[in-house]
N, C-alpha and C positions, 0 to 999 in steps of 0.2 A: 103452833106452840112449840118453843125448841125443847129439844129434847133433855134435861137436865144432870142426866148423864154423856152429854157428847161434850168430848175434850176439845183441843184447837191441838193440832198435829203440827211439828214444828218442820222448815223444806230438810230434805236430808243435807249437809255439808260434808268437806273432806275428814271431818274430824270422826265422823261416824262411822267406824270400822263394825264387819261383821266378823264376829268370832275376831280369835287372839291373833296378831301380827307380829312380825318383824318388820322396822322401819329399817329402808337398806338406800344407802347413799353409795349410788355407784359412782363412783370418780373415774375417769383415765386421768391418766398419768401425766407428768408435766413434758412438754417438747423433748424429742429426743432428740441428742446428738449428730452432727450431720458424721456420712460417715462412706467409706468408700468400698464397693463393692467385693465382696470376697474377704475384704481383709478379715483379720481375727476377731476384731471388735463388730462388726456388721453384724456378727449373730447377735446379740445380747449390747446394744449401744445405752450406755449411761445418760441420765440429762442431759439437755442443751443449758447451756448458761442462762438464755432463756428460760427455760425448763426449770431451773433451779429456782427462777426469780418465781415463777407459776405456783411451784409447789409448796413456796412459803406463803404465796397468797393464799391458795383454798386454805393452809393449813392457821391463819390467822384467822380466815372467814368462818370457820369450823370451829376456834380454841373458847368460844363461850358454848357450842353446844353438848349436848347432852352423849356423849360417846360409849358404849358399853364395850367395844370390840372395834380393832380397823385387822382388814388383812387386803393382802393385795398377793398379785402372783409371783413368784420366785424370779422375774428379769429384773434388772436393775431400775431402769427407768420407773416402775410401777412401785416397786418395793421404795426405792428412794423415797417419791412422795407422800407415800403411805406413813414414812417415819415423819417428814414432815409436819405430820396429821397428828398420829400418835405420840409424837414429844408434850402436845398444848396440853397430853390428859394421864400422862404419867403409864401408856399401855406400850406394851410392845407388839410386834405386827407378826401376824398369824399368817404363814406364808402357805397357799395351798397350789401346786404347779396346775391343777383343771384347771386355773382361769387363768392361765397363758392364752397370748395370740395365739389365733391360728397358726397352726406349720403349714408352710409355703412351701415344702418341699422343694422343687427344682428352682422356683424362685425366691427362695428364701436368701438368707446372707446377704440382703441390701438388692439382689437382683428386682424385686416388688418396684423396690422404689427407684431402679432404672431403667425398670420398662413407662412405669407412669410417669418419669422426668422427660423422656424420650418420647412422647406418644406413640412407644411402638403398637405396631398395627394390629398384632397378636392380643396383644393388652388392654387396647382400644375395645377391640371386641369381643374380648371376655366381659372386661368392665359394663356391658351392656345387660348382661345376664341378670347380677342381681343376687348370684348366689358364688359361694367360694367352690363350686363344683368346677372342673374343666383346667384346674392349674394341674401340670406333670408331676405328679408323687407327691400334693397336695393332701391333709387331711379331707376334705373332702365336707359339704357343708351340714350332714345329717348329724356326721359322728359328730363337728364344731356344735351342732346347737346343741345337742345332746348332753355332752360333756358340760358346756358353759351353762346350761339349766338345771341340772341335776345338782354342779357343784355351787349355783350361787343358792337352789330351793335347801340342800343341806346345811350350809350357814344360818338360813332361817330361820328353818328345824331346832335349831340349837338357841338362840335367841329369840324366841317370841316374849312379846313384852317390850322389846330392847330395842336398842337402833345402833347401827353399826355401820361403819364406813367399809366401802370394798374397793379397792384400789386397781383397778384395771384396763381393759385396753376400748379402742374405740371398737375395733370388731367384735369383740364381749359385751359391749353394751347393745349396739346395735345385732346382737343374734337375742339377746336375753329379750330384750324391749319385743322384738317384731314375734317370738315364742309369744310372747305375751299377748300383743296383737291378734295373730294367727295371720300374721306376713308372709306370702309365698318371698318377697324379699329380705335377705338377709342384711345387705347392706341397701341401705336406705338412704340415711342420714350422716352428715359430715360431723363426728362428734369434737368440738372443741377440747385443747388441751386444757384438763383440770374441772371439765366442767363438773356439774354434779344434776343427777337423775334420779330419782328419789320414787321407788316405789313402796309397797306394802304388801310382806307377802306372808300370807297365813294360811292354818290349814282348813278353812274352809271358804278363802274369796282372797283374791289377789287385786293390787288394782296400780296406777301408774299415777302420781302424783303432778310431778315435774319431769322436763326433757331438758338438757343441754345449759342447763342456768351456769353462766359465768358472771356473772354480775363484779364478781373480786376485781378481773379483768379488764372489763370494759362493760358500758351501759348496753343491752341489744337493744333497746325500744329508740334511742337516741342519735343511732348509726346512722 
């Protein structure tokens, strides 16, 4: 005989948060600018024309949703987008410098991206490691996760309830995402420009929604 007080239990789904959240749409930033090593602009390169055309995409694919806040970090490229984003919903952009790229120290100023245009050999096999440890006068990968977790769990802290867009890079996502994990890898994942990552982060259960959706872009399932 069933028991007439037994309920029917519903499956759990993603809607089903424990305790209060912030919904957090991590974005990078739209293409950046090609750019030539050393020069003055290699620290800090603005969109690519591409880039421009990118960061109007998320920022139309984003203009029906629900926005309480966008911040991105103090370079150009990330900041750009972020207004992109924040024009659909009438906000201005909360600049926080912790979620800058990594510092490349000896390889920073476009040198990053002429050693891995080159496949220098040095580069080659660093790139193996998996962690931003081993670049000369490099941040160094503890202090990068540290930094980039601390300042995106603070944004959340502030917004629970809410959902907000955060505007940053692909090495910021990919340290935040694998923190989350418990990834001895740091960099993992090739994240698309503009994509969007969408976790849930609250004070008592975090959890990862979506990874790398560009769908504004181009189809992935159709490629």
């Amino acid at each position: 005989m069933k028991n007439p007080a037994a309920q029917a239990i519903a499956q759990p789904t993603l809607e089903m948060a424990v305790g209060e959240v912030c919904r957090i749409l991590l974005i990078r930033h739209g293409r950046s600018d090609d750019v030539v090593p050393g020069s003055p602009e290699s620290a800090d390169p603005p969109l690519h024309a591409i880039g421009v055309e990118q960061a109007s995409a998320v920022g139309q694919r984003l203009a029906g949703t629900t926005l309480h806040a966008v911040y991105s970090s103090h370079l150009l490229r990330a900041h750009n987008t972020a207004i992109a984003i924040a024009t659909h919903h009438g906000l201005s952009v909360g600049v926080n410098k912790d979620l800058e790229e990594i510092k490349l120290g000896d390889w920073g100023h476009g040198e990053f991206r002429r050693r891995a245009a080159t496949a220098d050999p040095e580069f080659m096999e660093w790139a193996t490691r998996g962690t931003w440890d081993g670049i000369p006068g490099g941040e160094g990968d503890a202090v990068f996760r540290t930094r980039v977790n601390n300042a995106i769990n603070s944004i959340a802290s502030q917004h629970l309830g809410q959902t907000v867009a955060v505007v940053v890079h692909g090495g910021v996502i990919n340290a935040y995402i694998a923190k989350m994990m418990g990834s001895d890898r740091t960099m993992w994942l090739t994240i698309e420009n503009t994509s969007i990552t969408i976790v849930k982060v609250g004070t008592t259960s975090s959890s990862i929604q979506t990874i790398n959706d560009c769908q504004h872009l181009y189809d992935q399932v159709s490629l």
